[in-house]
Biotite code that builds the C-alpha atoms (Angstrom):
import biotite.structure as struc

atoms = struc.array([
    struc.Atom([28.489, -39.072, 9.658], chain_id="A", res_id=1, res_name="UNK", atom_name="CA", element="C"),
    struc.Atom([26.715, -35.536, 9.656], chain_id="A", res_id=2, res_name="UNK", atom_name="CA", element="C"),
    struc.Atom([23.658, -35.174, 11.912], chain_id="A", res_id=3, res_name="UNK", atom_name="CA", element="C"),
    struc.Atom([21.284, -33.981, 9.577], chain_id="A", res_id=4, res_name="UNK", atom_name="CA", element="C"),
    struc.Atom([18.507, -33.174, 11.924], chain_id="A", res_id=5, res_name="UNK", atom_name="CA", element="C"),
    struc.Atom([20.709, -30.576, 13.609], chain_id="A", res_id=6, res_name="UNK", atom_name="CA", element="C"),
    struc.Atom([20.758, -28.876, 9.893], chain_id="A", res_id=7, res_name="UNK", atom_name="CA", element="C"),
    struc.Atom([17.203, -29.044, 9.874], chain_id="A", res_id=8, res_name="UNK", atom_name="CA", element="C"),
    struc.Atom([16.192, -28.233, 13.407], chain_id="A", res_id=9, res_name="UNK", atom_name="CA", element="C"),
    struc.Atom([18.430, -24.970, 12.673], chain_id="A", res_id=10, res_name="UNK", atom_name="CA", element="C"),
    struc.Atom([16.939, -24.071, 9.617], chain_id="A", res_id=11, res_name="UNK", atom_name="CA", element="C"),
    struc.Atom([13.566, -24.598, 11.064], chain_id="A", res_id=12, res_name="UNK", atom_name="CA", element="C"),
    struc.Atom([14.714, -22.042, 14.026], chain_id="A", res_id=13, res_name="UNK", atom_name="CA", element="C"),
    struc.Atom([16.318, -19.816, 11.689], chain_id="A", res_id=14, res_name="UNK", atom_name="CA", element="C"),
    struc.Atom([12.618, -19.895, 9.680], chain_id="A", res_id=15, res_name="UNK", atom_name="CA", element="C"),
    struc.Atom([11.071, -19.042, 12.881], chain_id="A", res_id=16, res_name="UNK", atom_name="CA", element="C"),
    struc.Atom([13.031, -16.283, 13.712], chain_id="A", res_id=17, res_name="UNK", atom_name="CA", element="C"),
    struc.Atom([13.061, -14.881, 10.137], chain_id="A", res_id=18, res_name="UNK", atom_name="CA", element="C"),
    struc.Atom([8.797, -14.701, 10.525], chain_id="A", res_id=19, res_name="UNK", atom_name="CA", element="C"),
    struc.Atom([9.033, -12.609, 13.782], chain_id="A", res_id=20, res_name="UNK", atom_name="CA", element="C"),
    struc.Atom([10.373, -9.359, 11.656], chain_id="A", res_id=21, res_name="UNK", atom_name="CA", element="C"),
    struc.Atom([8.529, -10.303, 8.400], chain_id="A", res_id=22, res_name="UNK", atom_name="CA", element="C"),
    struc.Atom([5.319, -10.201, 10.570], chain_id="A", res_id=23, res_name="UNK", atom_name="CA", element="C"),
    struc.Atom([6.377, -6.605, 11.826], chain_id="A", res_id=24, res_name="UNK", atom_name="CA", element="C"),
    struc.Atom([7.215, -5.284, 8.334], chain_id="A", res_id=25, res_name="UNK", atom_name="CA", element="C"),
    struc.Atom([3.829, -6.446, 6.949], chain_id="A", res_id=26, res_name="UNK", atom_name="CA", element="C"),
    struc.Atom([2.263, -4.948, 9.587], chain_id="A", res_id=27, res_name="UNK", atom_name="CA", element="C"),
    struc.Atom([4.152, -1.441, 9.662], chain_id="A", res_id=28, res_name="UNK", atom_name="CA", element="C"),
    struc.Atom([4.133, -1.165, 6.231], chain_id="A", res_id=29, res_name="UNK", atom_name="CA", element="C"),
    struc.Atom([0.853, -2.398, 5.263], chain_id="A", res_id=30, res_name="UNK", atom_name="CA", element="C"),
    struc.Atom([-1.275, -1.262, 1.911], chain_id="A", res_id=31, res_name="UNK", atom_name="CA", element="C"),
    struc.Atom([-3.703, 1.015, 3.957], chain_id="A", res_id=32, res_name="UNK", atom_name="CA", element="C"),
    struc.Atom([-0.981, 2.722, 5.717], chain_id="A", res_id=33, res_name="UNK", atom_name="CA", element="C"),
    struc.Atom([1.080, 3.772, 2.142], chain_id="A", res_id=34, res_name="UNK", atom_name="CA", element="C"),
    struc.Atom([-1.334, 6.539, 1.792], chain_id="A", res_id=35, res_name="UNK", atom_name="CA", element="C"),
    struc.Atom([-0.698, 8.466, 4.848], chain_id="A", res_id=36, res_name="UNK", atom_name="CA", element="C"),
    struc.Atom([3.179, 7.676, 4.266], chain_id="A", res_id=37, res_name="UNK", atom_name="CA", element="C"),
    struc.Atom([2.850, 9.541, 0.982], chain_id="A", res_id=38, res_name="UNK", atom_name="CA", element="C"),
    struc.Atom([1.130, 12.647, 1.934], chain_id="A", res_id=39, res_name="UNK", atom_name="CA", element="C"),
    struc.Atom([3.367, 13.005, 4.673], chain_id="A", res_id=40, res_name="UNK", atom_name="CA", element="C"),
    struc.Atom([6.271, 12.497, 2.237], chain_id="A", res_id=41, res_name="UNK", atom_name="CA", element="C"),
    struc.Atom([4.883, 15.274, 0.158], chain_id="A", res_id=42, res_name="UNK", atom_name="CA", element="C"),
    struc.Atom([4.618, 17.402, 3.195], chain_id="A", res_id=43, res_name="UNK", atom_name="CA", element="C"),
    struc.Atom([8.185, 17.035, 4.223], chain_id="A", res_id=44, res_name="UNK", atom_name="CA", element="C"),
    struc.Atom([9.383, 16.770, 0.212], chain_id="A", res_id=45, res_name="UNK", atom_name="CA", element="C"),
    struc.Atom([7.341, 19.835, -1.078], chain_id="A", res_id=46, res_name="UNK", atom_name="CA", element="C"),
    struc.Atom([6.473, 21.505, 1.589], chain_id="A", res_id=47, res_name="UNK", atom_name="CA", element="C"),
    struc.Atom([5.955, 25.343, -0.737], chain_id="A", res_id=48, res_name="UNK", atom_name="CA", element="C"),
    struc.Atom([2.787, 22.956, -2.078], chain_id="A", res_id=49, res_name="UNK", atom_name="CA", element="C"),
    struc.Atom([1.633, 23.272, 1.103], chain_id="A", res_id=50, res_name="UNK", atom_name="CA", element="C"),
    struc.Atom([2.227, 26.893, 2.002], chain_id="A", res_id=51, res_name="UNK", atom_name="CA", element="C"),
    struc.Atom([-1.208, 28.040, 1.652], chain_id="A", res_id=52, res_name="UNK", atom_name="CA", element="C"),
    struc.Atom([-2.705, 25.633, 4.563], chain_id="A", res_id=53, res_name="UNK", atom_name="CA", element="C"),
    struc.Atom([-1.993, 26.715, 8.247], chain_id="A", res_id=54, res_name="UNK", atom_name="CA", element="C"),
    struc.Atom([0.066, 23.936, 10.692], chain_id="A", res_id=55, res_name="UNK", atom_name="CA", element="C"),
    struc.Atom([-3.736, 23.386, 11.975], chain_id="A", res_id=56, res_name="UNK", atom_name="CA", element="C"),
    struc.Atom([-5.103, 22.685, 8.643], chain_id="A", res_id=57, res_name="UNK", atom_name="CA", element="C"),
    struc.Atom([-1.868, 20.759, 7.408], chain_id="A", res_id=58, res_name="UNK", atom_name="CA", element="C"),
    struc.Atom([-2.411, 18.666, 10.701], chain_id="A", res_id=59, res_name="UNK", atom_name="CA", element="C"),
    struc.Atom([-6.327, 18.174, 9.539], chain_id="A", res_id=60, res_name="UNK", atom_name="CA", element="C"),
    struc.Atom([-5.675, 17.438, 5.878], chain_id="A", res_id=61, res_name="UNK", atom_name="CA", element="C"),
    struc.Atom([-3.747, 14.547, 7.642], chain_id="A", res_id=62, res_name="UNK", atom_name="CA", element="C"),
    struc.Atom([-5.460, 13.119, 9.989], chain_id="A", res_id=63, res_name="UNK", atom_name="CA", element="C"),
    struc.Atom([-8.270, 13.253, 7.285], chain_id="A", res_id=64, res_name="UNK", atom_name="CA", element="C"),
    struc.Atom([-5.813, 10.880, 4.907], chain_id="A", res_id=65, res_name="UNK", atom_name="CA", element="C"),
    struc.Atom([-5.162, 8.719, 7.956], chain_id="A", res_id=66, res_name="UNK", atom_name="CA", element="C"),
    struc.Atom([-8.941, 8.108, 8.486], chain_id="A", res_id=67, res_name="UNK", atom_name="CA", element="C"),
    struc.Atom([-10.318, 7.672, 5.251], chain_id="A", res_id=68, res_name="UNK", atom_name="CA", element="C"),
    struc.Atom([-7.356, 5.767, 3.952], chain_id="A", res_id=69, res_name="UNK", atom_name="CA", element="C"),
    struc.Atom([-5.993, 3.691, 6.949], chain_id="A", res_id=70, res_name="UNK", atom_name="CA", element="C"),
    struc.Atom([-8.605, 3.806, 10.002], chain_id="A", res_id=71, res_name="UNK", atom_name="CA", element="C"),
    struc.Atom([-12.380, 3.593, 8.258], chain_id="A", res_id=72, res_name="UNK", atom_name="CA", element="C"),
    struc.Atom([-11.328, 0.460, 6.254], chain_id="A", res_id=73, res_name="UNK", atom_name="CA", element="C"),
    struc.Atom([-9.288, -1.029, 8.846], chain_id="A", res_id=74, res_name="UNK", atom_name="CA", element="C"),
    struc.Atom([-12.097, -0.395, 10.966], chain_id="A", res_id=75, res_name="UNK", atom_name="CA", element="C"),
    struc.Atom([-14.830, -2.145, 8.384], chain_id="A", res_id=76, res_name="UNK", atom_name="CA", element="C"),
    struc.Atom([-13.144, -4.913, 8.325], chain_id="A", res_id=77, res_name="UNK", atom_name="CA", element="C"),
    struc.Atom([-13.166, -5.455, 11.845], chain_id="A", res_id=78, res_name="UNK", atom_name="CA", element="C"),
    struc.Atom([-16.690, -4.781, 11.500], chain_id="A", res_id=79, res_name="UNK", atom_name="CA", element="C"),
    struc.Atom([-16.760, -7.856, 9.267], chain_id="A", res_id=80, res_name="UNK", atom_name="CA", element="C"),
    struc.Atom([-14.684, -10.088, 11.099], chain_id="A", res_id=81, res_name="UNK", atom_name="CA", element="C"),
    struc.Atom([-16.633, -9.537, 14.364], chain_id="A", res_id=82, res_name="UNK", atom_name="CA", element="C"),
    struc.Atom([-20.031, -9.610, 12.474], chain_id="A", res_id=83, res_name="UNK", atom_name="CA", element="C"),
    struc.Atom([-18.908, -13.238, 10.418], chain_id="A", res_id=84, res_name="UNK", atom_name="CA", element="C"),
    struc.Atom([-19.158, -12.119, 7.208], chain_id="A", res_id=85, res_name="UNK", atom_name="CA", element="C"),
    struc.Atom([-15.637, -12.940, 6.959], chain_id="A", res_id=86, res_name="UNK", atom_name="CA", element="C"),
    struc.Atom([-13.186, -16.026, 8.459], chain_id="A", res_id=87, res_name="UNK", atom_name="CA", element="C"),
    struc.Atom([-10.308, -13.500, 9.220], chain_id="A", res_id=88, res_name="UNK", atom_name="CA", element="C"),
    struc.Atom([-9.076, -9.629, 9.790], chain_id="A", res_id=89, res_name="UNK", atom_name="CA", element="C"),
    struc.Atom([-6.144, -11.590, 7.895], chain_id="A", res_id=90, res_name="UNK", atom_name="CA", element="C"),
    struc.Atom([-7.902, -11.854, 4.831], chain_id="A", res_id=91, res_name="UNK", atom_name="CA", element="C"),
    struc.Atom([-5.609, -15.082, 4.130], chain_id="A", res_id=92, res_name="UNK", atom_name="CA", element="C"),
    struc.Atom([-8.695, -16.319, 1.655], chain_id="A", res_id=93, res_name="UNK", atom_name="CA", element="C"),
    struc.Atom([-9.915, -14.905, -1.858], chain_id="A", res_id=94, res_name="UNK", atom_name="CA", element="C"),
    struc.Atom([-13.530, -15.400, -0.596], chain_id="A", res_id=95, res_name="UNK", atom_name="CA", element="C"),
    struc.Atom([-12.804, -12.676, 2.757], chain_id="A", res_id=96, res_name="UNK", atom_name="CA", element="C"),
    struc.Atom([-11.203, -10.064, 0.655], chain_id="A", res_id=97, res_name="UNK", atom_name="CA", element="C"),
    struc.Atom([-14.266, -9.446, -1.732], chain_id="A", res_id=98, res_name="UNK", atom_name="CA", element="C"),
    struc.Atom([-15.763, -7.257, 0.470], chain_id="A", res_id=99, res_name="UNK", atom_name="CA", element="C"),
    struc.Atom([-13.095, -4.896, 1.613], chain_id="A", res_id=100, res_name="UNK", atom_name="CA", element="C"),
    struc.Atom([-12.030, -4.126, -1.488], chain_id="A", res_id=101, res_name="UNK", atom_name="CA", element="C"),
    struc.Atom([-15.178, -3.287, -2.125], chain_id="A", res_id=102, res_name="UNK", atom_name="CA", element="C"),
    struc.Atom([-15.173, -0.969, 0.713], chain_id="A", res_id=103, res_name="UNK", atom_name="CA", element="C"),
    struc.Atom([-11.776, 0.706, 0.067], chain_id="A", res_id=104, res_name="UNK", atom_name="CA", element="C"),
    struc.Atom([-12.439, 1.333, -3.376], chain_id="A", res_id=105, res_name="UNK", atom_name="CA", element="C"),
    struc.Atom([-15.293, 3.489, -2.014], chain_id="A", res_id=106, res_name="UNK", atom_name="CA", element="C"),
    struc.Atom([-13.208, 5.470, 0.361], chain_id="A", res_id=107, res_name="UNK", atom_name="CA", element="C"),
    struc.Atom([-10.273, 5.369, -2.458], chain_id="A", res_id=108, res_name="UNK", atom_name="CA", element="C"),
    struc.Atom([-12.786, 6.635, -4.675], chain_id="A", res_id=109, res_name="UNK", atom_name="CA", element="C"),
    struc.Atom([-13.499, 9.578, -2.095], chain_id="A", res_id=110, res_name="UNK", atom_name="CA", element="C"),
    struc.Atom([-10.156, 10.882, -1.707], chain_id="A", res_id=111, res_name="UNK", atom_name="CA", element="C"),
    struc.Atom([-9.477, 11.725, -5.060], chain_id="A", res_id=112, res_name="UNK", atom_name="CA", element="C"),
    struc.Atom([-12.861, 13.062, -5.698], chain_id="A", res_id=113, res_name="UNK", atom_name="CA", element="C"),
    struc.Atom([-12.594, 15.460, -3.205], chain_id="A", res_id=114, res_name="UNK", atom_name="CA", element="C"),
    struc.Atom([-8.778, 16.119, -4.728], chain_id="A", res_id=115, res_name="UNK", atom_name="CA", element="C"),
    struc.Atom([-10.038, 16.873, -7.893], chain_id="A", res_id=116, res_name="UNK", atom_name="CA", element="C"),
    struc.Atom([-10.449, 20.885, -6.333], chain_id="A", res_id=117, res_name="UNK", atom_name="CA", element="C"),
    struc.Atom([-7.530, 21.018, -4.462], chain_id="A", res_id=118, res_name="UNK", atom_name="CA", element="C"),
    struc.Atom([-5.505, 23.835, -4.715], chain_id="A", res_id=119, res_name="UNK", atom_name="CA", element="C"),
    struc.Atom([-3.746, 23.811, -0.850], chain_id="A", res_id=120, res_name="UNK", atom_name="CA", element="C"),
    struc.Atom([-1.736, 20.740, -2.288], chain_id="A", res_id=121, res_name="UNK", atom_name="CA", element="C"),
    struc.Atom([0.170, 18.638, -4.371], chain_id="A", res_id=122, res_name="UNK", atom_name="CA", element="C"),
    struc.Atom([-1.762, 18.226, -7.828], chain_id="A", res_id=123, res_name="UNK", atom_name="CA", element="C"),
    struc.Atom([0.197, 15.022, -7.801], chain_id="A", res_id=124, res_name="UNK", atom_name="CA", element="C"),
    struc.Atom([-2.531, 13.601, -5.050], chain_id="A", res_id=125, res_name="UNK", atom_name="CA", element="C"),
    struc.Atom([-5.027, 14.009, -7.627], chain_id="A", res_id=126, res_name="UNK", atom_name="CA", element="C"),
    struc.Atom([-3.242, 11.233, -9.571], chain_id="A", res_id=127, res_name="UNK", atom_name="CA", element="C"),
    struc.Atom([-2.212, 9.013, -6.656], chain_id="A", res_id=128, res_name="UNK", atom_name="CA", element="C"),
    struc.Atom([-5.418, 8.624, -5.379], chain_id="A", res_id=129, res_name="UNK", atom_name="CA", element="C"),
    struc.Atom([-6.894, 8.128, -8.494], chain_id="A", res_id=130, res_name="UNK", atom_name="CA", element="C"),
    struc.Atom([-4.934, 5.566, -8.748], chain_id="A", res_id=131, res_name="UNK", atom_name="CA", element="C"),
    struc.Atom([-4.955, 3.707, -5.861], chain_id="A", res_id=132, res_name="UNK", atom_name="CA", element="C"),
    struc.Atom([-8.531, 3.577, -6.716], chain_id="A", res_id=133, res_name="UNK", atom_name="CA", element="C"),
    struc.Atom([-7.949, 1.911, -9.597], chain_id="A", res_id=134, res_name="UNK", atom_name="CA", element="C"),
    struc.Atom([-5.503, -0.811, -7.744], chain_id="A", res_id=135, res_name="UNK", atom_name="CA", element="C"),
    struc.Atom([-8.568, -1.851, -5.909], chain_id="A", res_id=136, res_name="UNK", atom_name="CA", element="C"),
    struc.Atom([-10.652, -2.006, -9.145], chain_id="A", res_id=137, res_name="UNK", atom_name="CA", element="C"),
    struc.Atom([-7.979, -4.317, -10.650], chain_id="A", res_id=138, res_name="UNK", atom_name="CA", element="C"),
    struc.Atom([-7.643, -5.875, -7.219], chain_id="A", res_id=139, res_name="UNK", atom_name="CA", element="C"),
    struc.Atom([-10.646, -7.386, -7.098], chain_id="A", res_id=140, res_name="UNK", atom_name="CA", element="C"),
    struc.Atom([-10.950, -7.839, -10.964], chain_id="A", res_id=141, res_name="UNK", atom_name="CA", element="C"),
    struc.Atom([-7.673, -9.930, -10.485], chain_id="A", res_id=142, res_name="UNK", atom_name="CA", element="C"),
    struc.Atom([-8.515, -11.670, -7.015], chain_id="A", res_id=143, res_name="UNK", atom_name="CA", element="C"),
    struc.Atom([-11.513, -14.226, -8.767], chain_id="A", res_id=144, res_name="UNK", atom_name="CA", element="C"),
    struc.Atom([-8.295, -16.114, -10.323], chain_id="A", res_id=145, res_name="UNK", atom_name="CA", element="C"),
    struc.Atom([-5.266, -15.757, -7.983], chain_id="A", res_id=146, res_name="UNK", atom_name="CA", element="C"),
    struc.Atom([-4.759, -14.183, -4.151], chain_id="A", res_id=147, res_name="UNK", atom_name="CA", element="C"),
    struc.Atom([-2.583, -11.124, -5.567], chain_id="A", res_id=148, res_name="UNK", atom_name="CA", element="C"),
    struc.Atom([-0.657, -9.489, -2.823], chain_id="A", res_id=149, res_name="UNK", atom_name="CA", element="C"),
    struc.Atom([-2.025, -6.510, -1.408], chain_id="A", res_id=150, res_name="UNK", atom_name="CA", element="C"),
    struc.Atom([1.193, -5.689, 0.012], chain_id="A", res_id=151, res_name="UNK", atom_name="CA", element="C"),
    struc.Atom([2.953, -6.089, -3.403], chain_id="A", res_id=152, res_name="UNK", atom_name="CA", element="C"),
    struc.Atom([0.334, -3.562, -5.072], chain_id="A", res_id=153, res_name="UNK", atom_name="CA", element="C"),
    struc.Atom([0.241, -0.906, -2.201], chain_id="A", res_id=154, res_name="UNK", atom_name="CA", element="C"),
    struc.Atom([4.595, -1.014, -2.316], chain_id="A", res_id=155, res_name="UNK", atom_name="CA", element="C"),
    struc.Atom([4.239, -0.914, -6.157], chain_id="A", res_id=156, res_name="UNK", atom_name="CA", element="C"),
    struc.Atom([2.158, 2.086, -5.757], chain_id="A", res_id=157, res_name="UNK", atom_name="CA", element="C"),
    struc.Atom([4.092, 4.073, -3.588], chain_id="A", res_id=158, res_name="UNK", atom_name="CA", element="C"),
    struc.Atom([7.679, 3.245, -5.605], chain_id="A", res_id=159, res_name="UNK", atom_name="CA", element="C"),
    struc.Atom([6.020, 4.007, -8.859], chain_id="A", res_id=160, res_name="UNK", atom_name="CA", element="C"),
    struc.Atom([4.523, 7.204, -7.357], chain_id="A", res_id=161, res_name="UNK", atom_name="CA", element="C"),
    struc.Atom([8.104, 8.486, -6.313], chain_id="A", res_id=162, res_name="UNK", atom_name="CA", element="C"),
    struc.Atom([9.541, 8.184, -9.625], chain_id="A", res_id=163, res_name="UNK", atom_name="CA", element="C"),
    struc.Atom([6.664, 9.820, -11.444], chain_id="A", res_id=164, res_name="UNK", atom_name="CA", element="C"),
    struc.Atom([6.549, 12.737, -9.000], chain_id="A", res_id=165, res_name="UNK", atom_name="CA", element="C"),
    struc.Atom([10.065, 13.409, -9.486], chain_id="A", res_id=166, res_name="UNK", atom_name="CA", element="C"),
    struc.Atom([9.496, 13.477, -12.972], chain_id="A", res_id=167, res_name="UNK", atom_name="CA", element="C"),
    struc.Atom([6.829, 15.614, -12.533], chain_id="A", res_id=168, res_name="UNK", atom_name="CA", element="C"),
    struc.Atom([8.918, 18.369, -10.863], chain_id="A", res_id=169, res_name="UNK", atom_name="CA", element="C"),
    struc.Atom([11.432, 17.796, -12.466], chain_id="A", res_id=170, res_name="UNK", atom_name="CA", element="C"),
    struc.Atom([13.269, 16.898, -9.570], chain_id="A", res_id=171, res_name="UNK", atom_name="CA", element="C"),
    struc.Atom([15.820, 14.307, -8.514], chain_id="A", res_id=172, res_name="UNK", atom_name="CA", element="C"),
    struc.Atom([15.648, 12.187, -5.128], chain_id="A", res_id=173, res_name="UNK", atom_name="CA", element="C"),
    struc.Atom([17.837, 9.300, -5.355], chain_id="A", res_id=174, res_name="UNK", atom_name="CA", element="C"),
    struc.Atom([17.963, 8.674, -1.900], chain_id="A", res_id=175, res_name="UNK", atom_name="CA", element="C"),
    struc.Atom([14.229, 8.747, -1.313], chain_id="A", res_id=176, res_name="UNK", atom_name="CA", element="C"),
    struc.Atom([13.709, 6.289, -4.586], chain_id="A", res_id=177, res_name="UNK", atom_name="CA", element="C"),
    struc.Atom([16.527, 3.845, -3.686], chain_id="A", res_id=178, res_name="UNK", atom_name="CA", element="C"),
    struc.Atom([14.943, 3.760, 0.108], chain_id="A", res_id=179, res_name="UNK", atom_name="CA", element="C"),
    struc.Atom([11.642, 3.248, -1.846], chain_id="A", res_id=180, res_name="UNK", atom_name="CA", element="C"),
    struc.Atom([13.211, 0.211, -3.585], chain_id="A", res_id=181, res_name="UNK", atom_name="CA", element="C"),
    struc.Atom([14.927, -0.821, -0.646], chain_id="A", res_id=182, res_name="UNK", atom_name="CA", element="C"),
    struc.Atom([10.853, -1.586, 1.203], chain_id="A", res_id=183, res_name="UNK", atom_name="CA", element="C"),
    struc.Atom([9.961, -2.696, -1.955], chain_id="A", res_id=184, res_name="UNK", atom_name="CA", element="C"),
    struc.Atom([12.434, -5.205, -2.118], chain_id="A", res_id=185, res_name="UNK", atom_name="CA", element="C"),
    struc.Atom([11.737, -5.641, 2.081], chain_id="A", res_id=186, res_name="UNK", atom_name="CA", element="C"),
    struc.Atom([7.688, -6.315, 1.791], chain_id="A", res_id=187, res_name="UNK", atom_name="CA", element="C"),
    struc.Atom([7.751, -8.442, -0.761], chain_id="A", res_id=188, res_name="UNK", atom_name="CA", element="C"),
    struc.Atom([10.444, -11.104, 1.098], chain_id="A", res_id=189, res_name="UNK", atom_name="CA", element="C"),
    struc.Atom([7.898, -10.479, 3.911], chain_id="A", res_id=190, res_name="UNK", atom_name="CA", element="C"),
    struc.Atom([5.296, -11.936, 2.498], chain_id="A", res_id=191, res_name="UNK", atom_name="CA", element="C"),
    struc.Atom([7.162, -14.824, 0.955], chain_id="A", res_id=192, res_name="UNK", atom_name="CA", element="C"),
    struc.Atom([8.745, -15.615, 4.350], chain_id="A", res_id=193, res_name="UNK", atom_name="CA", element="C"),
    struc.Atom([5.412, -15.829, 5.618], chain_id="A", res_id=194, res_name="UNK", atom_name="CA", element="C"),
    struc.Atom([4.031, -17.970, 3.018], chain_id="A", res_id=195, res_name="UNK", atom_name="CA", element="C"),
    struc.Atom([1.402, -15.948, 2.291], chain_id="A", res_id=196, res_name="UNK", atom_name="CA", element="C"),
    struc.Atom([1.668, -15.517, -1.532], chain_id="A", res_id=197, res_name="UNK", atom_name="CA", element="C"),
    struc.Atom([3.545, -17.297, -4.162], chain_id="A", res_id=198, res_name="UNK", atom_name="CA", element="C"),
    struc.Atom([6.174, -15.396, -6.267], chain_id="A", res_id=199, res_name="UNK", atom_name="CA", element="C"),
    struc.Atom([3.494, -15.110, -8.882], chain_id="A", res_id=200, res_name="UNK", atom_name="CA", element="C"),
    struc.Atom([0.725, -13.526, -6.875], chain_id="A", res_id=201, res_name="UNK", atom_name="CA", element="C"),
    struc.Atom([3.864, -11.040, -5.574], chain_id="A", res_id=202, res_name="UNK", atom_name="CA", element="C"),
    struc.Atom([4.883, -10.145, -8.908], chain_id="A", res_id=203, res_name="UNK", atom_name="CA", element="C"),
    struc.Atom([1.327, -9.448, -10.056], chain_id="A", res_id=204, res_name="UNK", atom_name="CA", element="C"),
    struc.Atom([0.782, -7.123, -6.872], chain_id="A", res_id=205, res_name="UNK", atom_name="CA", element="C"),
    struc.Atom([3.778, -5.202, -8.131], chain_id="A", res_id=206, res_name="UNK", atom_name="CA", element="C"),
    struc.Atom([2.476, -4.450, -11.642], chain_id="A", res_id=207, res_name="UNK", atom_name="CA", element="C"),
    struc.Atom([-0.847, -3.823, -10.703], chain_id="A", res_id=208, res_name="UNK", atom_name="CA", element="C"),
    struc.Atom([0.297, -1.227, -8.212], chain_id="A", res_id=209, res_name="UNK", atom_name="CA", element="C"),
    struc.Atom([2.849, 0.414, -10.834], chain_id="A", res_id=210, res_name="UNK", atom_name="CA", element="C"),
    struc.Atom([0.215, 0.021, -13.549], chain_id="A", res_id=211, res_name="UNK", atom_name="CA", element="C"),
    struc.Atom([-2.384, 1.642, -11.533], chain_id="A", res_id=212, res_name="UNK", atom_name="CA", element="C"),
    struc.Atom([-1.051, 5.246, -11.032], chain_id="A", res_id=213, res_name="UNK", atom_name="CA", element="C"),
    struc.Atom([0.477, 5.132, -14.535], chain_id="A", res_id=214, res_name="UNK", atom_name="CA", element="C"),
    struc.Atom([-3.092, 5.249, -15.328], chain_id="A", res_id=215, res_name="UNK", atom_name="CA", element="C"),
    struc.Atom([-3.809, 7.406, -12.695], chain_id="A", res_id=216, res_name="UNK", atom_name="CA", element="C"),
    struc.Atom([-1.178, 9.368, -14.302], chain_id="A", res_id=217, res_name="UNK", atom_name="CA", element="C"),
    struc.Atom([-2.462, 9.265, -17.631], chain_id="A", res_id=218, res_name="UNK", atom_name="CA", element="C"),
    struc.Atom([-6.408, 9.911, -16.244], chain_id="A", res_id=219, res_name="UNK", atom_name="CA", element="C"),
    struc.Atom([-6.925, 12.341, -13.601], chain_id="A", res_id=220, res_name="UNK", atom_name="CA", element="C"),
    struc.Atom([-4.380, 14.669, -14.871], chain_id="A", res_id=221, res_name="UNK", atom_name="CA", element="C"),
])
């Protein structure tokens, strides 16, 4: 007779152990942080976009991504958490994730006006910041009926913007897209292993992020 709670104990330990590098990924690889991977992508990528900006203003233009991007609305919603207006820094509930996407959308909103006169960089920033502005539009548009992954949108975003970059110049990076694909593919079993979305709300974070700079896309340039 086969001791069936050995099967289960080890599939509860196997669970376990799965969460400990899910819980890494979704942290490494979180929505606010895509930003600042892209424009250092573009940096290493297309660097000739760059040439006109010195290594000190390259290293401010990034630092300036990383703060109004990643740190500011990391940092308000600490701010919230510590001030009770929300449950969680988690943001595991519809209810605590009104507010910072309120609050991203405004520093979203920020980047690409500001991008709209660049001419030290990629013009393709004017389009991805446009449109992860709009994710956080539809984001909360979308969030008063299910908990769609933010995780989902932000690696939808950043595959999506690959491919329509390369387009843009014309230029093939397999490698870079299939990696892409590859942490697509990675944050999205994340999240599942965690049970923090259903398939559903994962496959809705995915089309909102793609659909977002396809607008973006189609918009701001």
């Amino acid at each position: 007779m086969v001791d069936q709670s050995l099967d289960y104990n080890e599939g509860l330990y196997q669970s376990s152990a799965l969460k400990i590098p899910a819980k890494i990924i979704s942290y490494v690889l979180h929505p606010l942080f895509i930003p600042s991977y892209i424009f250092f992508w573009l940096t290493q990528r297309f660097p000739v976009q760059f040439s006109d900006l010195t290594t000190a203003g390259l290293t401010l233009k990034t630092v300036s991504v990383f703060l109004n991007a990643s740190f500011f609305p990391a940092f308000a919603v600490f701010l919230l958490w510590r001030l009770k207006f929300i449950e969680s820094i988690y943001l595991r509930t519809q209810k605590d994730r009104i507010i910072p996407y309120i609050i991203t959308m405004i520093f979203y909103w920020w980047l690409w006006y500001l991008s709209r006169n660049f001419t030290d960089q990629p013009d393709v920033l004017k389009f991805f910041y446009f449109g992860i502005f709009l994710n956080t539009v539809f984001g909360l548009v979308v969030n008063n009926f299910i908990k769609i992954s933010m995780h989902a949108m932000g690696a939808g975003a950043m595959l999506t913007f690959l491919i329509l970059t390369c387009a843009r110049y014309q230029i093939y990076l397999g490698t870079d897209i299939m990696i892409a694909i590859f942490l697509c593919g990675l944050i999205c079993t994340a999240r599942l292993l965690l049970n923090q979305h259903s398939s559903a709300e994962i496959y809705a974070g995915l089309i909102v992020g793609a659909l977002g700079q396809l607008l973006g896309l189609w918009i701001a340039l």
